[in-house]
N, C-alpha and C positions, 0 to 999 in steps of 0.2 A: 541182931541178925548179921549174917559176912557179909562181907564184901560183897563177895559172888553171887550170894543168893540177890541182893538189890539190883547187880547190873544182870542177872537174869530174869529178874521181874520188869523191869525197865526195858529189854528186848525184845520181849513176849508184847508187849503194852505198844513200843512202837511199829512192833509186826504187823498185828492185830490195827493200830490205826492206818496207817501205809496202803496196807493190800484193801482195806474196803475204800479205800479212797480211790487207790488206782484203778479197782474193779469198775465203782461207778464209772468212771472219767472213761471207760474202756468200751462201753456198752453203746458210744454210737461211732461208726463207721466213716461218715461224715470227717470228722476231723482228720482223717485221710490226707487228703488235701489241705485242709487250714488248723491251725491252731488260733485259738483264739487268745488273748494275752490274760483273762479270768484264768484259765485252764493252766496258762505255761506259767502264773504263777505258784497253782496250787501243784504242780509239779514238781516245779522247783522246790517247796518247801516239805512235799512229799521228800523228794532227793534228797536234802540237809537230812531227814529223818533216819532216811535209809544209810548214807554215811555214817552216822552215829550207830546205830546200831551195829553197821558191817564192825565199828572200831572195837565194839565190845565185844564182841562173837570171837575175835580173833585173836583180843586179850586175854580169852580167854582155851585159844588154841581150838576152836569150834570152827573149824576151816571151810566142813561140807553144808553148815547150816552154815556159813556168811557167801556163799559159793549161790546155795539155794532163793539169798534173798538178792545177791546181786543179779540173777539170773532173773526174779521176778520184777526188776524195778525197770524192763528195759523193752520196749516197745509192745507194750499192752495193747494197741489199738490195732496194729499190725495182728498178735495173736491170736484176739479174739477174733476177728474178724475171717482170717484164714479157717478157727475153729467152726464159725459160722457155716462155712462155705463145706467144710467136712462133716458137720450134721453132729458137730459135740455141741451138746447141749450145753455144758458146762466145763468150762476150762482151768485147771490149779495150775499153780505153778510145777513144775517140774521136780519128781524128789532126785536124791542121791542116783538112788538106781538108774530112774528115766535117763538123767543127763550121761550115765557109762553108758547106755543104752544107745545114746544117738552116737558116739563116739565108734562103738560097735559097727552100728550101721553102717556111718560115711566110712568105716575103714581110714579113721583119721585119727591125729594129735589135735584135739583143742584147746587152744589158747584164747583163755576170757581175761581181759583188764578191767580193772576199776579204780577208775581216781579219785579221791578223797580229799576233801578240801576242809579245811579249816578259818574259822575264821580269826583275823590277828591283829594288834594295832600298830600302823606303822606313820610313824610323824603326827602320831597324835589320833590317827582316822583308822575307825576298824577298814579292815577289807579281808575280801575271801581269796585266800591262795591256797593254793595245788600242795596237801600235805607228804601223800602216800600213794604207793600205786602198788594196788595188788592185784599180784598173778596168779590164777589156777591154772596148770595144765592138766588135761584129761587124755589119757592114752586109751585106747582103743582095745588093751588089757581090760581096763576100769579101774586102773591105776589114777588115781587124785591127789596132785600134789599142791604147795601151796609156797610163795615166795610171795617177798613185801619187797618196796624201794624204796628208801627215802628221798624225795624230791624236797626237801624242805632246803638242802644246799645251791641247789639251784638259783633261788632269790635271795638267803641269805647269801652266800660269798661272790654268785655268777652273777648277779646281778639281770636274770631272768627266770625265763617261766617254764615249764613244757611244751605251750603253747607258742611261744616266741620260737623256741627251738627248732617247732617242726614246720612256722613259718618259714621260719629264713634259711631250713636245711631247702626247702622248695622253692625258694627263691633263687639260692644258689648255685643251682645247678640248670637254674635260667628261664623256671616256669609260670605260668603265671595262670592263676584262677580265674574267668571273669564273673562268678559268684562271691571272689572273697573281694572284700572292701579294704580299695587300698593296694591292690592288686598289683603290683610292679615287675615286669621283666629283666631279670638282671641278668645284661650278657655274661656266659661263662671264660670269663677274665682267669679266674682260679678257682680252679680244679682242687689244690690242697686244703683251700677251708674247703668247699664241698664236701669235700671223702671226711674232713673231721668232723661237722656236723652230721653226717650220715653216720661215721662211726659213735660219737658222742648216743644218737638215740640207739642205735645198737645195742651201746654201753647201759642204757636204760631201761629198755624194752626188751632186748635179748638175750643180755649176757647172762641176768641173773638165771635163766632159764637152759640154758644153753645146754647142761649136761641133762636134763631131761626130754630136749627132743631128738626126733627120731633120725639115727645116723645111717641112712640110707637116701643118698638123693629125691628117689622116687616113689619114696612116702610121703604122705599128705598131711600140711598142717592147715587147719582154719582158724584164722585170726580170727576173734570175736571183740572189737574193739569199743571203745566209747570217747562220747564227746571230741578234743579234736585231735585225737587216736584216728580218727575218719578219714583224716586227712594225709595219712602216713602211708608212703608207699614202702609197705615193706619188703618186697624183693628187693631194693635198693639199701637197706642197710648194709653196713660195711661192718664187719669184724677186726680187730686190729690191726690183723695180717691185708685188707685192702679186697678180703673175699666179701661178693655181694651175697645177701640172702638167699636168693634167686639159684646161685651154684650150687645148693648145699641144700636146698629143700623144694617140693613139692607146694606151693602155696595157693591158699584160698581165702575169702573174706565172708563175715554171718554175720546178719542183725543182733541173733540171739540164738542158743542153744534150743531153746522155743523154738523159734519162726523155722531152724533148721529143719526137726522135726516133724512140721506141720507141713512144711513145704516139700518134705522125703512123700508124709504119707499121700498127700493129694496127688504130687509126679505119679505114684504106685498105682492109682485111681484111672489115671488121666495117659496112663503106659499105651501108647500105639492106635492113640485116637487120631493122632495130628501126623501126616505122612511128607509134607511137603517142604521144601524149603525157599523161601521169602529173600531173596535179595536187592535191595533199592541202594541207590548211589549216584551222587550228585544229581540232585534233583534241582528244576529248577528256580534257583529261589532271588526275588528280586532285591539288590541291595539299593537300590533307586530307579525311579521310571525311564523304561527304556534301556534299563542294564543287570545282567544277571552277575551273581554269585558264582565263579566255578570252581568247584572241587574237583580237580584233573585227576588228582590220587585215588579219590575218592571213589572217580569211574571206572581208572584201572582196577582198581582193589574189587568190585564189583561183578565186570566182567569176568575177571579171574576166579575166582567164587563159585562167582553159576556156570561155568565152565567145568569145574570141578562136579558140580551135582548136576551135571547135565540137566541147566535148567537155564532160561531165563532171564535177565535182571532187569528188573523196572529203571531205568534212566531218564537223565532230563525232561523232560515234557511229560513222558508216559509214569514217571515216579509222582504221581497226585495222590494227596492224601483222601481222598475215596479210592483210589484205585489199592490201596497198600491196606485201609483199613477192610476191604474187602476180603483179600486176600490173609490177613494175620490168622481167624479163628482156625484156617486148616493147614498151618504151618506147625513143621517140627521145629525147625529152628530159624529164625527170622533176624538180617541183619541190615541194621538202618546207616549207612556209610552216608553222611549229612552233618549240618549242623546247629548245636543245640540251642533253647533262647533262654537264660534261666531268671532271666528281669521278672517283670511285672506277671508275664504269662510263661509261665515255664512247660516247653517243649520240643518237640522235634519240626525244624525246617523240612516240608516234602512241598511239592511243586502245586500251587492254588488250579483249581482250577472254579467252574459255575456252581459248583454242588459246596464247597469248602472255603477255608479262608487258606487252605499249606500250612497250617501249625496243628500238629498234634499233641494238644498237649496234657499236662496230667489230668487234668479231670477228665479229658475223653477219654485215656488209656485207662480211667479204673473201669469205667461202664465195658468198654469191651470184654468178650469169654471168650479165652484164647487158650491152647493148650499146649502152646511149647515148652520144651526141654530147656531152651537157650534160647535168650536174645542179646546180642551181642549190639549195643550204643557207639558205631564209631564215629563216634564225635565231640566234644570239648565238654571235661564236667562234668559226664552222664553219671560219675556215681558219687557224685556230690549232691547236694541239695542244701534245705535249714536244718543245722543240724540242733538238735531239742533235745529237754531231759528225756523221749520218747524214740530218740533215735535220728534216722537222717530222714528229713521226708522232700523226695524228691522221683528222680523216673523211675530208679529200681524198685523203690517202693510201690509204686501205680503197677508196673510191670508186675513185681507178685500179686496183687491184691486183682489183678486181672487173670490170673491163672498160667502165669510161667513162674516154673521150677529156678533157673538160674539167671543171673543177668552177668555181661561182660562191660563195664561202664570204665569211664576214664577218672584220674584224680587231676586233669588240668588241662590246656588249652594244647591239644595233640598238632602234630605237624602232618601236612597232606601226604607226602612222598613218604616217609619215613614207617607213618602209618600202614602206609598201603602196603609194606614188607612185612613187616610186622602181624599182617591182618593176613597175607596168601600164605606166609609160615607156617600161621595159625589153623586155617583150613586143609593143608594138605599132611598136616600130621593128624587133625580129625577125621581124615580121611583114611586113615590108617588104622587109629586107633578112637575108642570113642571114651578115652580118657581127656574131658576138657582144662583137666589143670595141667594135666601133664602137654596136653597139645599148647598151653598157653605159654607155659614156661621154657619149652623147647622154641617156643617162638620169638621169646624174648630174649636169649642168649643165642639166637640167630642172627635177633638186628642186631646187637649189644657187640657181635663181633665185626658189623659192617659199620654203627652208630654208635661208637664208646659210650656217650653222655645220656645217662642216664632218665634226662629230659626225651630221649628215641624211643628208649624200650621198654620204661618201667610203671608207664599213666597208667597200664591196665587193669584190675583186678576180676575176680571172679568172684561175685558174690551170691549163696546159695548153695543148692547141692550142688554137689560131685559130679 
């Protein structure tokens, strides 16, 4: 028998065990919220499978079927469950066509990653490090193309990881997670490493792709990232020349080419039910008895807002989490200017009052049926979470799985003042235009020219439709 034909029977065999593993693991909704550590390990070893496989597929220049299975390995609970809520009985993974298909729709460039680990021994002790990282990108032709990277130089000669790299490019530039452990602010002392580890991931993430995306500013690309690819704020990469991402493209953030889709069809569903707009901002939240929490920015950034839609904003006292959850199900677009708790109970600070405790958090936001377009988290972290072999599970997640279209969340511990430019930029080119990435990115090289440091203008991302 060839070659070939053994690692095509071996592909087929891990396919085939993979996808009924993850089907089950997929079928209860619940784990929404929790992973339980039975689960996250048959995942994980789900995951090992699906690497192996992706590596054969490719060696075998089989680019659209390892595209199609990295595409199925990546928030199955999220999917099914969206399917649930659309009335498909039955959910497949996505073929060739589907995926040009969603690229058609969003009038976008999709870029999906996946990194590939292997396992090695070093000083005697196996351990798993970061092999490969391959790139599809999907043009909105139906154009699919395919780049690989070797990360394996990284630990042999650099004496690191990808992971380390895209720590400490976020550290350097002075940010700081209070979900990542470990979490340090380092004052931006130097600027010149910053721009080099910003260019460095460039150098990894971008370059090899570089002549494949779209050379019009105001075309749209969505990142479809993985593992802690999540954590990378990519309008902030730097190209040799010191140009940030952000000047040169259009950007957006997706769970999955799935969830993309699923969350197009339901917005299509849900088009012109929700008319209203929802804005709270600095609520009041107690950091000890007898003393409040103030978001000053927070309350600017709010008034200015509802001013703009001649409407409203819930503040201080009146921003109570009954008064906001009452309000969300007839919101078009709904923004929570507050801040986030992502410890034990992860969610949103709004103001206690006799009916609630002032924390919104994920498990209330999935029970809600809301039907906005946009919810925009301005607050620390929001589009962070745990991030799993199933994806990130955190607010933007609870936030689709409750019936919004897009979420705007942050990658790290946002500044109040800085924010709140950042955020009325934001509104008043949606006010113009009801392009949310392009109002996002025109917002961010607003502040970018009043707040160089990328730590101002770059926490935001968009994740979801268009």
């Amino acid at each position: 028998m060839h070659k070939k034909s053994i690692y095509q029977i071996t592909s087929i065999s891990l396919i085939i065990l993979a996808t009924i593993s993850l089907s089950n693991l997929a079928k209860h909704p619940k784990v929404l919220a929790q992973t339980t550590s039975k689960k996250s390990t048959i995942l994980e070893a789900k995951t090992s499978s699906y690497h192996q496989v992706q590596k054969n597929l490719i060696s075998q220049n089989q680019y659209q079927a390892a595209l199609k299975l990295s595409e199925h390995s990546r928030n199955r609970t999220l999917v099914k469950l969206l399917a649930q809520q659309l009335t498909i009985s039955e959910v497949n993974p996505p073929s060739t066509e589907q995926i040009k298909q969603v690229a058609k729709q969003q009038n976008a460039t999709l870029v999906q990653y996946s990194i590939i680990n292997d396992e090695v021994i070093i000083d005697g002790k196996k351990q798993t490090q970061e092999s490969e990282l391959y790139i599809w990108v999907i043009k909105p032709t139906g154009e699919i193309a395919f780049r690989s990277v070797d990360l394996k130089p990284l630990w042999h000669k650099e004496n690191t990881s990808l992971a380390d790299l895209i720590i400490k490019s976020r550290q350097s530039i002075g940010v700081v997670s209070s979900n990542l452990k470990g979490g340090i602010k380092v004052p931006d002392q130097n600027l010149t490493n910053s721009n080099q580890r910003l260019q460095k991931l460039h150098q990894l993430l971008i370059q090899p792709i570089a002549d494949l995306l779209p050379t019009q500013p105001d075309e749209h690309i969505i990142f479809i990232p993985q593992s802690e690819l999540f954590l990378v704020p990519f309008v902030a990469l730097q190209n040799a020349k010191g140009k940030y991402l952000i000047e040169q493209h259009t950007i957006a953030t997706a769970p999955s080419i799935q969830v993309l889709d699923l969350l197009y069809q339901r917005q299509q569903q849900n088009k012109g039910v929700a008319k209203n707009v929802l804005v709270v901002g600095n609520p009041t939240i107690s950091s000890q008895p007898g003393k409040s929490h103030q978001l000053l920015g927070a309350e600017q950034e709010a008034k200015a807002i509802a001013h703009l839609f001649n409407t409203q904003a819930l503040i201080g006292d009146a921003a109570t989490e009954t008064a906001v959850v009452q309000r969300m199900p007839q919101a078009k677009i709904i923004h929570l200017a507050t801040t986030a708790c992502l410890q034990d109970r992860q969610g949103l600070a709004l103001t206690p009052s006799g009916k609630d405790d002032g924390l919104l958090t994920s498990e209330e936001i999935l029970n809600l049926k809301l039907k906005a377009e946009l919810v925009v988290l301005s607050a620390n972290d929001t589009a962070l979470g745990k991030i799993t072999n199933d994806g990130v599970i955190g607010l933007s997640r609870s936030f689709f799985s409750a019936g919004v279209s897009s979420v705007i969340g942050s990658l790290w511990d946002i500044s109040d003042q800085q924010t709140a430019f950042l955020m009325i930029e934001f509104y008043q080119k949606l006010s113009e235009n009801p392009d949310k990435t392009a109002a996002l990115g025109h917002a961010m090289l607003a502040t970018m020219k009043k707040y160089p440091n990328p730590e101002y203008w770059a926490a935001f991302t968009l994740i979801g439709v268009l």
